[in-house]
Structure formats: structure tokens, C-alpha cells
N, CA, C and O atoms as a MOPAC input file, in Angstrom:
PM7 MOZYME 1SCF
protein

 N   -233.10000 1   172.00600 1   112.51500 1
 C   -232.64100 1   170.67600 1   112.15500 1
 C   -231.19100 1   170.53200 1   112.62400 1
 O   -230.33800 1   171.22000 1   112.06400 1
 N   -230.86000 1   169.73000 1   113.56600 1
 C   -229.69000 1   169.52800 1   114.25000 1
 C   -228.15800 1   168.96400 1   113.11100 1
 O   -226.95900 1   169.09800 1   113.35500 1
 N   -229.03500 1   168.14600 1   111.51300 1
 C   -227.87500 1   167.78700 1   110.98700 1
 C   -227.61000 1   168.69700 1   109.65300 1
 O   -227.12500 1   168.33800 1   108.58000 1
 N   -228.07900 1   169.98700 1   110.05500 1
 C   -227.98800 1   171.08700 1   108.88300 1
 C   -226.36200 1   171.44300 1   108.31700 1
 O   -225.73400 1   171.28600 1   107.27000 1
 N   -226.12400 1   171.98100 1   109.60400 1
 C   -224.05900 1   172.00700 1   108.63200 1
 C   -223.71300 1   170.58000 1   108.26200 1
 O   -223.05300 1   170.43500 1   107.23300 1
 N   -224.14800 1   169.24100 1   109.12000 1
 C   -223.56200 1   168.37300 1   108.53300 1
 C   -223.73300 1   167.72700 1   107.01000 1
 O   -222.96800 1   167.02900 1   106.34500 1
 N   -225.14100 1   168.28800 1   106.72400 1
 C   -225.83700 1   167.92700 1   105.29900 1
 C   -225.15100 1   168.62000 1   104.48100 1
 O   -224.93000 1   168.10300 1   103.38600 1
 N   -224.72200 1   169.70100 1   104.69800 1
 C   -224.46500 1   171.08000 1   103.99700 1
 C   -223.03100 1   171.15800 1   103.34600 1
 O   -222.51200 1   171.73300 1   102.39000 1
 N   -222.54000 1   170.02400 1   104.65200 1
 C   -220.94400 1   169.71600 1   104.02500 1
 C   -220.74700 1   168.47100 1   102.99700 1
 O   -219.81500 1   168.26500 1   102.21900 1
 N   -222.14100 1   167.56200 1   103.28500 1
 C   -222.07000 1   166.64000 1   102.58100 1
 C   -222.41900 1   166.97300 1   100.98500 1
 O   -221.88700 1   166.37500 1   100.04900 1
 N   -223.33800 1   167.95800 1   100.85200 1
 C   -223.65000 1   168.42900 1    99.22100 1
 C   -222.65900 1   169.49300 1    99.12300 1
 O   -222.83500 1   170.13400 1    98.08700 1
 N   -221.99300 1   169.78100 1    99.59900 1
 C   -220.87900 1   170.66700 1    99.03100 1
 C   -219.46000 1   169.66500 1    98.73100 1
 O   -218.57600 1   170.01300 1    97.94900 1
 N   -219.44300 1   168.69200 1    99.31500 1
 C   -218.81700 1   167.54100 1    98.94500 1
 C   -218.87400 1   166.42700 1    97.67000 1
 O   -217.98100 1   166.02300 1    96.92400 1
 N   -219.99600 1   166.17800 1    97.73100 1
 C   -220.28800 1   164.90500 1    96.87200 1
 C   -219.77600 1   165.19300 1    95.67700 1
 O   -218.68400 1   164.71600 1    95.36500 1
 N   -220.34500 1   165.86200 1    94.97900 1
 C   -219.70500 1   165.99700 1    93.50600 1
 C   -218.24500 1   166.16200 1    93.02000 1
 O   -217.97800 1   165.86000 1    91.85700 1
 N   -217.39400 1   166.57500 1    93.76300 1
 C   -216.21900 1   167.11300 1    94.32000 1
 C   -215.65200 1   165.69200 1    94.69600 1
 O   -214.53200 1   165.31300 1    94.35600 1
 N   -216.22600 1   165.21000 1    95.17300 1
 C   -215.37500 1   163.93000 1    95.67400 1
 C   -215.30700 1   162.75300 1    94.86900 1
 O   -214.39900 1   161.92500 1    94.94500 1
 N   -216.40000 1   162.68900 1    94.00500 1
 C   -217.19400 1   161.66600 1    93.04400 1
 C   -215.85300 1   161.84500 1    91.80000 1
 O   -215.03700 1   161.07300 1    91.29600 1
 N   -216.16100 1   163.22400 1    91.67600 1
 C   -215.31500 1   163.66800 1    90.15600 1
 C   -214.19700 1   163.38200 1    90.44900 1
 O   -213.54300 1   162.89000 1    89.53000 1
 N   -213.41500 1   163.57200 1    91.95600 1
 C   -212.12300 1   163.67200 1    91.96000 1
 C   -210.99700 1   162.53600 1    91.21700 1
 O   -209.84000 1   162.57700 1    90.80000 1
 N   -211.91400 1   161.68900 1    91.31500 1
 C   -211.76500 1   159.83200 1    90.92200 1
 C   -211.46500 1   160.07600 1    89.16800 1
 O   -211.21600 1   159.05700 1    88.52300 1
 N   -211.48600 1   161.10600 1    88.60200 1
 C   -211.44100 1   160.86300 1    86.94400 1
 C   -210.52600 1   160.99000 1    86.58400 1
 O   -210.13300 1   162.15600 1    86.56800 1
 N   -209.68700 1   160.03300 1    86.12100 1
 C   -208.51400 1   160.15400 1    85.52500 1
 C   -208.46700 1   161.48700 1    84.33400 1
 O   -207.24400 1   161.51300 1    84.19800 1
 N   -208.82600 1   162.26100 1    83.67900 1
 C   -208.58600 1   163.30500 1    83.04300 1
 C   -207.99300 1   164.56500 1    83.78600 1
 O   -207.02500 1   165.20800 1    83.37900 1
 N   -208.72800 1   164.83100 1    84.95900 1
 C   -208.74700 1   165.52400 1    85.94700 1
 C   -207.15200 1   165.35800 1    86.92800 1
 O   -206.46600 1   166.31400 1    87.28900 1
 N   -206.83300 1   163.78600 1    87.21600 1
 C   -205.35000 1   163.60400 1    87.42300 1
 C   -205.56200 1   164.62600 1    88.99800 1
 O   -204.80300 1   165.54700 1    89.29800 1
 N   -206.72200 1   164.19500 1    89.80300 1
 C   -206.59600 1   165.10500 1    91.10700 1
 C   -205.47600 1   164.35800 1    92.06800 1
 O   -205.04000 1   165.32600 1    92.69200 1
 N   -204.90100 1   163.43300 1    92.45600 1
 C   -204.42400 1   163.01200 1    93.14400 1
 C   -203.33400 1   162.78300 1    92.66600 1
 O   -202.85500 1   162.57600 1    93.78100 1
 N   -202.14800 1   162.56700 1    91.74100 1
 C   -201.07400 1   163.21200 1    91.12200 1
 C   -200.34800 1   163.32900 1    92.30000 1
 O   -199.48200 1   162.53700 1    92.67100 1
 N   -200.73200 1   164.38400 1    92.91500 1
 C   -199.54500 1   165.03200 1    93.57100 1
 C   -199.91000 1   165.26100 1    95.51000 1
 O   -199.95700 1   166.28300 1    96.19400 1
 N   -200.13400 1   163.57800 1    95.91200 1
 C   -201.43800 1   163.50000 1    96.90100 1
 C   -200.11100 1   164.65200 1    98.24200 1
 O   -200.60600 1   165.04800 1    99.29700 1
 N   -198.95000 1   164.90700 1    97.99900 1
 C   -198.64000 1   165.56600 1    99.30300 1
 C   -198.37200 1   167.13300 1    99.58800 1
 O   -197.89400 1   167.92600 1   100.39900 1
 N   -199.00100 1   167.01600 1    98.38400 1
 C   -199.73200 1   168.67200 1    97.85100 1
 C   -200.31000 1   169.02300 1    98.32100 1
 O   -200.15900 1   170.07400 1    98.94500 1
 N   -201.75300 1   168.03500 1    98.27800 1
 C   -203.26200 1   168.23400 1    98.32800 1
 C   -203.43300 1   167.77700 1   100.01300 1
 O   -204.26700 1   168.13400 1   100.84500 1
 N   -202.49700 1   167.02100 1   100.09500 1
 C   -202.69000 1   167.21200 1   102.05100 1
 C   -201.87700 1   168.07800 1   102.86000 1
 O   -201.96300 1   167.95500 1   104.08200 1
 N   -200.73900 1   169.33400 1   102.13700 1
 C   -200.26900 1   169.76900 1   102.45800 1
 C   -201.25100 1   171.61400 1   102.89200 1
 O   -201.19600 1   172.42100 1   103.82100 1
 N   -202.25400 1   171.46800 1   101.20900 1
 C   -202.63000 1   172.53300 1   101.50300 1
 C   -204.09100 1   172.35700 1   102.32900 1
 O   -204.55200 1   173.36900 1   102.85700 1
 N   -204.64500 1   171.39100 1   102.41800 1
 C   -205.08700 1   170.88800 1   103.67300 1
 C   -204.84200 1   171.16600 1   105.00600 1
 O   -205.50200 1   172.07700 1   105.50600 1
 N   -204.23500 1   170.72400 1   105.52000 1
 C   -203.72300 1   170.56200 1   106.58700 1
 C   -203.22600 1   172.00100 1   107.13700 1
 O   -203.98900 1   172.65300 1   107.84900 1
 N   -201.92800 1   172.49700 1   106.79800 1
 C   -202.15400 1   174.41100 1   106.93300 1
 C   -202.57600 1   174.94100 1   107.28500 1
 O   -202.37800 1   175.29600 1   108.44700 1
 N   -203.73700 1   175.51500 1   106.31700 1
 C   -204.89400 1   176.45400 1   106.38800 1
 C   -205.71300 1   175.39400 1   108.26700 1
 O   -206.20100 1   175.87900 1   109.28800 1
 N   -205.57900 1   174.59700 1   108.04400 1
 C   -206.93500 1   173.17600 1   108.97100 1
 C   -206.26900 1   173.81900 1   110.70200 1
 O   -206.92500 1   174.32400 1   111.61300 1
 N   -204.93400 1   173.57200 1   110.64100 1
 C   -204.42500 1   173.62900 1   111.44600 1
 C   -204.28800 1   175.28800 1   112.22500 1
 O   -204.26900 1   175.50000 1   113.43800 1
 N   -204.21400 1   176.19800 1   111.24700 1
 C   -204.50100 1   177.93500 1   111.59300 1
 C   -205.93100 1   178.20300 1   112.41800 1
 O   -206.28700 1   178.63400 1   113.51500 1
 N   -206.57100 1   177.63000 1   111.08900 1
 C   -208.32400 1   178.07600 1   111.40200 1
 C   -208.66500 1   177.37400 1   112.49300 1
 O   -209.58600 1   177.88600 1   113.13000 1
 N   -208.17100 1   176.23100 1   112.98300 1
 C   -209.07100 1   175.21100 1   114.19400 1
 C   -208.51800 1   175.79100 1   115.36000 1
 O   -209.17200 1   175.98600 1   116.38500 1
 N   -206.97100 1   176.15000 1   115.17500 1
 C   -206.38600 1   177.18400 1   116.38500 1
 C   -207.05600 1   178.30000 1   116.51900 1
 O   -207.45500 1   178.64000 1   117.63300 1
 N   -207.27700 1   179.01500 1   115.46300 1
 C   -208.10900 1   180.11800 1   115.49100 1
 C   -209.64600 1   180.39600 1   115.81200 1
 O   -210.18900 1   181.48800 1   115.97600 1
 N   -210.13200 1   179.27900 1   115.85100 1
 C   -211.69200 1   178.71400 1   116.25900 1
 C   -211.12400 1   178.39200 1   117.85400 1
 O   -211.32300 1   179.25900 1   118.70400 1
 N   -210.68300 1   177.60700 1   118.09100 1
 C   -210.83000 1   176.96400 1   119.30800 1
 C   -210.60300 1   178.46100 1   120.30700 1
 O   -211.36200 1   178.82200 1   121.20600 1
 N   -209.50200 1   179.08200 1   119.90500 1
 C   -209.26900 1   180.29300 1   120.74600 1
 C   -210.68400 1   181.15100 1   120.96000 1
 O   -211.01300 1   181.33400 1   122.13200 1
 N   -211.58400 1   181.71400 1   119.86900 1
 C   -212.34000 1   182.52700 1   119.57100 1
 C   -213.83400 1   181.72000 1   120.03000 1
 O   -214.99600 1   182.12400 1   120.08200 1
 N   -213.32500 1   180.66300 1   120.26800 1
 C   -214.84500 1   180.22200 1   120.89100 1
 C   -214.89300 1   179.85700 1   122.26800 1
 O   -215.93700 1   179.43100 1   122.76300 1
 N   -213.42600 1   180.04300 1   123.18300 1
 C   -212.90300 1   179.80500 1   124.42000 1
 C   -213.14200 1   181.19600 1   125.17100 1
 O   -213.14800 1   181.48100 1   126.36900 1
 N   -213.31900 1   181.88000 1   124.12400 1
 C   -213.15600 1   183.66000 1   124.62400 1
 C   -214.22000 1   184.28500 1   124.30900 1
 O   -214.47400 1   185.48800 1   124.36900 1
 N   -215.26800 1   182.80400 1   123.72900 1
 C   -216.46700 1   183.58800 1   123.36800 1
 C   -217.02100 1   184.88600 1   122.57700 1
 O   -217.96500 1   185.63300 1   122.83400 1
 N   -216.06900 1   184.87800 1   121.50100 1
 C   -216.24900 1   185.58100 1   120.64900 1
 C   -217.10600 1   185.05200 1   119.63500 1
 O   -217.62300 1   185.75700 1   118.76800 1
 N   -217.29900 1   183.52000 1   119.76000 1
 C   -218.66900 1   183.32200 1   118.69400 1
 C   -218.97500 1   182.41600 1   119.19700 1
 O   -218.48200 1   181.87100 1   120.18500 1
 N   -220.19000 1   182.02100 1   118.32300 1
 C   -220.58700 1   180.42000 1   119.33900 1
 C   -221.35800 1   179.42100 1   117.90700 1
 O   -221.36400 1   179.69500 1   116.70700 1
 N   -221.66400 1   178.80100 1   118.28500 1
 C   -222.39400 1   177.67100 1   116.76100 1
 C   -223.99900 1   177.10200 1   117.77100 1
 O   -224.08100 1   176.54800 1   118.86700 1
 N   -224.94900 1   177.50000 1   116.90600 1
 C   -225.85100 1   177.70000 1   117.25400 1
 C   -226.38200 1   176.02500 1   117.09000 1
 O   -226.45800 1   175.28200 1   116.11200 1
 N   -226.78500 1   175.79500 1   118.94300 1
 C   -227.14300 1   174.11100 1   118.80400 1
 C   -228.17800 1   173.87600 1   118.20000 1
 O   -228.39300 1   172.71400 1   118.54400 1
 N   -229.27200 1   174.26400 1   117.29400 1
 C   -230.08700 1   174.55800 1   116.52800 1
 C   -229.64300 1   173.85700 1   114.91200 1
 O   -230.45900 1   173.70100 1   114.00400 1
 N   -228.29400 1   173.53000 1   114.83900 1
 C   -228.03400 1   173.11400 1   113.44700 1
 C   -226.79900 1   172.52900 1   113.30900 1
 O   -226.30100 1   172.43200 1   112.18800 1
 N   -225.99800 1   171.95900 1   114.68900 1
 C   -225.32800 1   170.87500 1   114.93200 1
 C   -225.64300 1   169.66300 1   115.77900 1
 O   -226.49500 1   169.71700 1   116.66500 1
 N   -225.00700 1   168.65500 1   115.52600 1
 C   -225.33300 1   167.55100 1   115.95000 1
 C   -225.35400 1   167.39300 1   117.15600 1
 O   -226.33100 1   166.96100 1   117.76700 1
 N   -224.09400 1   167.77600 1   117.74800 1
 C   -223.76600 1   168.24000 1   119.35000 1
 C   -222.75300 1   167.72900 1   119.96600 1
 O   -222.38200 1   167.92700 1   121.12300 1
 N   -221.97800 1   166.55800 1   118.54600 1
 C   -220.67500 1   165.95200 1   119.11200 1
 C   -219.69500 1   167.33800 1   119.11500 1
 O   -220.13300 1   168.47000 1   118.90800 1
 N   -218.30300 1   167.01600 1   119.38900 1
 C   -217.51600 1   168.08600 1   119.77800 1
 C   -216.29000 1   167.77500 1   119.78100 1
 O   -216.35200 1   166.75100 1   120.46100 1
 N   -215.31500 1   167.88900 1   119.54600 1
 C   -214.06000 1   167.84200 1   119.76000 1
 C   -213.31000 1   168.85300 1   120.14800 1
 O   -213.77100 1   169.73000 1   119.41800 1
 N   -212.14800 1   169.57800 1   121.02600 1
 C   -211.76100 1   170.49000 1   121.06200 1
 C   -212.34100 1   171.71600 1   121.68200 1
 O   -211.67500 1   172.72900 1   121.89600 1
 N   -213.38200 1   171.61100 1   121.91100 1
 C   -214.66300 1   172.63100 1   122.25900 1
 C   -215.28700 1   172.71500 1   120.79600 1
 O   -216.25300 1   173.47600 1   120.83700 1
 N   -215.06700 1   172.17300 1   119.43900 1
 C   -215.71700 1   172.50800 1   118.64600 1
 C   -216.39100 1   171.67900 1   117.65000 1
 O   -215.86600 1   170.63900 1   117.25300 1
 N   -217.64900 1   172.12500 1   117.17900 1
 C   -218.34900 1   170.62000 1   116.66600 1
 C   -217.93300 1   170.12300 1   115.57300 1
 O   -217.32800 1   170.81400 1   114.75300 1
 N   -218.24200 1   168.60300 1   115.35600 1
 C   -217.32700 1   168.02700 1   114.56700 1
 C   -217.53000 1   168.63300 1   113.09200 1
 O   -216.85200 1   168.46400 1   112.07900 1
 N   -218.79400 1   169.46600 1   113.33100 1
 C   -219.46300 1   169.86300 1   111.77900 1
 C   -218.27900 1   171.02700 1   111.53800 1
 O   -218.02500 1   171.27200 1   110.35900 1
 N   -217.56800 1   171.73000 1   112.52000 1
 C   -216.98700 1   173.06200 1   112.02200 1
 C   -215.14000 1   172.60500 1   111.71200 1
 O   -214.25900 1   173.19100 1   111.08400 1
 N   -215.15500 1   171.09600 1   112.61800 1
 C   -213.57400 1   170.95000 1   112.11700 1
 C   -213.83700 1   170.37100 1   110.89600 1
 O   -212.74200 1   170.29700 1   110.33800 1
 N   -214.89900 1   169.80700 1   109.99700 1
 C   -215.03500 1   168.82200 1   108.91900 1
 C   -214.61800 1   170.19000 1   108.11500 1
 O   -213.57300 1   170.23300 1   107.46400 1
 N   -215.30200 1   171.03900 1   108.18900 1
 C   -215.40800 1   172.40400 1   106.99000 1
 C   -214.01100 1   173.04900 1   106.34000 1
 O   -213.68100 1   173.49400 1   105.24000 1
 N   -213.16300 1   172.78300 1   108.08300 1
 C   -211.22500 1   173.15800 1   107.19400 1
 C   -210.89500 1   172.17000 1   106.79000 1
 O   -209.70800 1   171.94300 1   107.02200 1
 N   -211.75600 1   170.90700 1   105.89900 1
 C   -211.02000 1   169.66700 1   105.07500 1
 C   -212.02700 1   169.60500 1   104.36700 1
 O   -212.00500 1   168.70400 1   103.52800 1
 N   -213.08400 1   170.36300 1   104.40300 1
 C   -214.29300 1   169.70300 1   102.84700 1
 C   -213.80400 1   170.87500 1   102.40000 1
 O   -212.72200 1   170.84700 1   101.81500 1
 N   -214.30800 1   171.79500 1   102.53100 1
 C   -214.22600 1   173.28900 1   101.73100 1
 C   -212.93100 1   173.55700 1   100.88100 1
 O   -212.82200 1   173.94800 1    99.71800 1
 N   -211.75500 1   173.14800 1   102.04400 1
 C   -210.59100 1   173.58300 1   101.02400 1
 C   -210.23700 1   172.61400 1    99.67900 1
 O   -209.67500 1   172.98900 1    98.65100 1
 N   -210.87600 1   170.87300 1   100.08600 1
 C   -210.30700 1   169.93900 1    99.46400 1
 C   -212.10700 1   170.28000 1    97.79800 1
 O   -212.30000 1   169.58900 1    96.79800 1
 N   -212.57900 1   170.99800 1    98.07200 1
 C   -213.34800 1   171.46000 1    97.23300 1
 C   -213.18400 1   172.59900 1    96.36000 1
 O   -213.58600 1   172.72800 1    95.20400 1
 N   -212.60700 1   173.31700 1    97.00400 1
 C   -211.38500 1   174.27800 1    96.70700 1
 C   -210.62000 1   174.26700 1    95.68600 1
 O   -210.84100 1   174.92200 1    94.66700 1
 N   -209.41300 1   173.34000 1    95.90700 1
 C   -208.39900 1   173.00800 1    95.47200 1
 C   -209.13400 1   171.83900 1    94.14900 1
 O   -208.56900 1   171.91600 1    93.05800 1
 N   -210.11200 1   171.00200 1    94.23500 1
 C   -210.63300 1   170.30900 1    92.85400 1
 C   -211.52000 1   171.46500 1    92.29400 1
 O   -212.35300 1   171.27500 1    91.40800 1
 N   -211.35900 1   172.29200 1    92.69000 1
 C   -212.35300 1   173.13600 1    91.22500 1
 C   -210.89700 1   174.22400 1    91.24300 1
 O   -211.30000 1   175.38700 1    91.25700 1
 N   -210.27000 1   174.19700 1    91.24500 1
 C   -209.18600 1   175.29000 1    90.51600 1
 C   -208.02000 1   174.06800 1    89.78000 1
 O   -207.18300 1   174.21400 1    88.88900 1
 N   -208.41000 1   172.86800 1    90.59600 1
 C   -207.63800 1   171.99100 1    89.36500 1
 C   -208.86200 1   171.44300 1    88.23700 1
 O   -208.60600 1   171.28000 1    87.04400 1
 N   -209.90100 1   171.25400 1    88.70000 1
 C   -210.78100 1   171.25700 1    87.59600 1
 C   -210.66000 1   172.62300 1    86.34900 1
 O   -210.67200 1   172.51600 1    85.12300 1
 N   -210.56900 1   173.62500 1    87.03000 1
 C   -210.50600 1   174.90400 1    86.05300 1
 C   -208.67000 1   174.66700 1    85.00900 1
 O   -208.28000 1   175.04800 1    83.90600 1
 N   -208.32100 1   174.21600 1    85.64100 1
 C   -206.90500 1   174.34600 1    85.06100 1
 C   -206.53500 1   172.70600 1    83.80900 1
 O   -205.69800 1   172.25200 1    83.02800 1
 N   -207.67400 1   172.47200 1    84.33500 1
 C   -207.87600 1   170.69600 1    83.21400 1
 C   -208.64700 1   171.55100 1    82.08200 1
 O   -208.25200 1   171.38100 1    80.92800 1
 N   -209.54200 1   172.31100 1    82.26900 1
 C   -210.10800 1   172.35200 1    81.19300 1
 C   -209.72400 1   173.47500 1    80.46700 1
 O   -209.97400 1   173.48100 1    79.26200 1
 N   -209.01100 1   174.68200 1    81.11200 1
 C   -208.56800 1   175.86100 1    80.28900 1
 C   -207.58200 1   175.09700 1    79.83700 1
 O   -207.02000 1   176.05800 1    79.31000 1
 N   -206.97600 1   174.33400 1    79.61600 1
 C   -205.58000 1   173.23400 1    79.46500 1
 C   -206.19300 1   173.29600 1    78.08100 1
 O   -205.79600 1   174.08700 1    77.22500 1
 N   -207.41400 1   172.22100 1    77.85300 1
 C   -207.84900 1   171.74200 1    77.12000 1
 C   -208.37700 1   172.35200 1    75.93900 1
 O   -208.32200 1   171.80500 1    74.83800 1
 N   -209.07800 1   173.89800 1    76.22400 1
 C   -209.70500 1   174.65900 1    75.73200 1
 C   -208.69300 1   174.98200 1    74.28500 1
 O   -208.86900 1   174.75700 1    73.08700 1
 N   -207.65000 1   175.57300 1    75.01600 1
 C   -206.38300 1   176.18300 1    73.67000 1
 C   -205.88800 1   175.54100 1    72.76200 1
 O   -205.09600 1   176.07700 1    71.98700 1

């Protein structure tokens, strides 16, 4: 199935993105935080992909991407250094709302 990582980012997303919106939670507070630690890590790993897939040290199997591309790399693998971390970062502020709450 060609839109497998892209599905894959989308349910590892949704809930994460849905919740982020709850004022208890207060995820966006501190929005040049949350695009700071974004962006970072986004900017290492896509350097670090683009190199390692130029030199053919790995490859993404067209079997479960779409086949667009940017950079030499598909759009499914640059989405992953901005879903994953920004999923990341709401469940350790989710964890820190509710151990808050707990005491």
C-alpha cells in the first residue's frame, strides 16, 4: 500500500493534535519552544537522511510511499521529524499536566 507511512503518521498524529487544543493541557503557552524543539532535531535528522540516502546507505521502500519527494526524500520521511517529535513533546507535557495534578 503506497499510503502506509503516510496513514501511519496520520494515526500517530490525530489524537495528539485533537488534544493539543485543551486548555488544561496549556500546549501552546510557549509556541517558540515547541517550534524550537521542532525544528533542531528536523533540521539534524533531514541533513542526516538526505546525506545517508545520497550515499546509499538506506533507501525507503516504494512499496509504502507515495512517491512525492523533496530533497531526495519522501515527503512521508520529512513529515516524521515534525509529527513524531510534536507528539513527543504533547505527551511529556501531557505527563507533566497530570503528575501536576495528581499531588
Amino acid at each position: 500500500m503506497v499510503y502506509e507511512y503516510f496513514i501511519l503518521l496520520g494515526v500517530c498524529l490525530i489524537i495528539p493534535l485533537i488534544k493539543s487544543f485543551s486548555p488544561e493541557i496549556d500546549f501552546y503557552s510557549k509556541p517558540a519552544r515547541l517550534v524550537l524543539a521542532i525544528l533542531i532535531p528536523f533540521f539534524i535528522f533531514i541533513s542526516w537522511d538526505i546525506y545517508a540516502t545520497s550515499k546509499e546507505h538506506w533507501y525507503f521502500n516504494s512499496n509504502y510511499i507515495t512517491g512525492i519527494s523533496l530533497f531526495g526524500l519522501p515527503v512521508e520521511e520529512i513529515m516524521f521529524f515534525i509529527v513524531i517529535p510534536f507528539c513527543g513533546i504533547f505527551t511529556w507535557e501531557s505527563v507533566k499536566y497530570f503528575m501536576k495534578n495528581k499531588s
